[in-house]
RODO-378406 format. One record per residue (C-alpha): residue in three letters; x, y, z. Coordinates in steps of 0.001 Angstrom, whole numbers, plus 524288, in hexadecimal, padded with zeros to 5 digits. Layout:
BEGIN
SITE	aa	px	py	pz
SITE	ALA	X	Y	Z
...
***
This chain:
BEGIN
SITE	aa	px	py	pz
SITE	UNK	80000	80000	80000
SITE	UNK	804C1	80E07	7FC3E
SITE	UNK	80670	818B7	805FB
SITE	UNK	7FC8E	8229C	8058F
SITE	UNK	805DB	82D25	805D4
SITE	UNK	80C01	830E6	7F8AA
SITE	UNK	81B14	831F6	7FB10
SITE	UNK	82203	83C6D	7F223
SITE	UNK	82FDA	83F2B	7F078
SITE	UNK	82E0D	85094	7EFA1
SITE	UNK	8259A	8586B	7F5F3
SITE	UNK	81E65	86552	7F1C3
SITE	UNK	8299C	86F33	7F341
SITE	UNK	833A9	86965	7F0B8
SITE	UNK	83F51	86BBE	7E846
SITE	UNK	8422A	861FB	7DD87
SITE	UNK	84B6B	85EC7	7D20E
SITE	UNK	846CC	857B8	7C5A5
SITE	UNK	84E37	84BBA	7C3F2
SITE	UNK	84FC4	84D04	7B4A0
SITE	UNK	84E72	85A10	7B16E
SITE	UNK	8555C	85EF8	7BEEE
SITE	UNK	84BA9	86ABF	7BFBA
SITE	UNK	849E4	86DF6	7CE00
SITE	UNK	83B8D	8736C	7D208
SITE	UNK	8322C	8720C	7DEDF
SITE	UNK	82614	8679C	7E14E
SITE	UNK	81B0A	86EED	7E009
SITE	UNK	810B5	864DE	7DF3F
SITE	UNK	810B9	85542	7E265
SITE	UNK	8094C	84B7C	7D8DF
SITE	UNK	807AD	83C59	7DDF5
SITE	UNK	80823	8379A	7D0BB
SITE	UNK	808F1	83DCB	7C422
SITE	UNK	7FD2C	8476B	7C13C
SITE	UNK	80210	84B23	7B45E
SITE	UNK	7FA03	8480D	7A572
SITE	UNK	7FF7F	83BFD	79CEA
SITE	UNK	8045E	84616	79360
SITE	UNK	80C63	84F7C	79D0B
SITE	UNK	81174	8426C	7A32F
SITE	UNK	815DD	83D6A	793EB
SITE	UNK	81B9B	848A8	78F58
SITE	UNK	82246	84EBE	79D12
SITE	UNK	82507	8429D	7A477
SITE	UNK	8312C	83C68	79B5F
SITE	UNK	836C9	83413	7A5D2
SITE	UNK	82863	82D42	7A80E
SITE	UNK	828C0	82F73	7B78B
SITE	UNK	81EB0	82878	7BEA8
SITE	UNK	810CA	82E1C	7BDE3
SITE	UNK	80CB1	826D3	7CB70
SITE	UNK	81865	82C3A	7D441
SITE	UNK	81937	83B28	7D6FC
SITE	UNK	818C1	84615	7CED2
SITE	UNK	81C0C	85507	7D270
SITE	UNK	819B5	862C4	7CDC9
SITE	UNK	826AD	8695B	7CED2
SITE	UNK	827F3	87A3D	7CEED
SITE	UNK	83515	87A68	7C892
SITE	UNK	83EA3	885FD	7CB4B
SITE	UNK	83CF6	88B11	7BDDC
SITE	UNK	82E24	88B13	7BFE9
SITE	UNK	82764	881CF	7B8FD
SITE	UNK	820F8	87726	7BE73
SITE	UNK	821B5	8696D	7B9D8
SITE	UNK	81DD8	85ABD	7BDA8
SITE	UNK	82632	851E4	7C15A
SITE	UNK	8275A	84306	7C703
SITE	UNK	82E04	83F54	7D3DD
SITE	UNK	836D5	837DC	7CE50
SITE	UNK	83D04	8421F	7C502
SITE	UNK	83FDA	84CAE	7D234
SITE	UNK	8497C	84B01	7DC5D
SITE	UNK	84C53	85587	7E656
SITE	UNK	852B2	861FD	7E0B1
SITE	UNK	85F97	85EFE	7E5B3
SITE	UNK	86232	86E7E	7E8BC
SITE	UNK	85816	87079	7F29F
SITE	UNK	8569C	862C2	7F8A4
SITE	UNK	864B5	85E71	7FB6D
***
């Protein structure tokens, strides 16, 4: 039986580095699972990361926003040493 309690690696606020692209940005928003359309997900998401895992909305420092899946973020090595 599953825990009741979704686990997530970042929380809202936090600062972040994309694993591929190495932009660096803030979580802004916290998805359980990938709330994105088929087509976004086709075209955007080369690497095919896991719809069912956890998906965030990242503020990045030049000001856009973007989506992104757990697995491509790992703490933004500047501000989390």
């Amino acid at each position: 039986m599953s825990s009741p309690t979704k686990k997530y690696k970042f929380t809202f606020g936090q600062q972040i580095r994309h694993k591929l692209f190495s932009y660096c940005g803030v979580i802004i928003a916290v998805d359980s699972c990938f709330k994105g359309d088929d087509e976004w997900y086709e075209m955007m998401a080369r690497s095919r990361p896991p719809k069912e895992k956890p998906w965030y909305h990242i503020q990045k420092t030049d000001g856009m926003q973007t989506y992104v899946a757990e697995r491509n973020l790992e703490n933004d090595p500047i501000t989390n040493n």
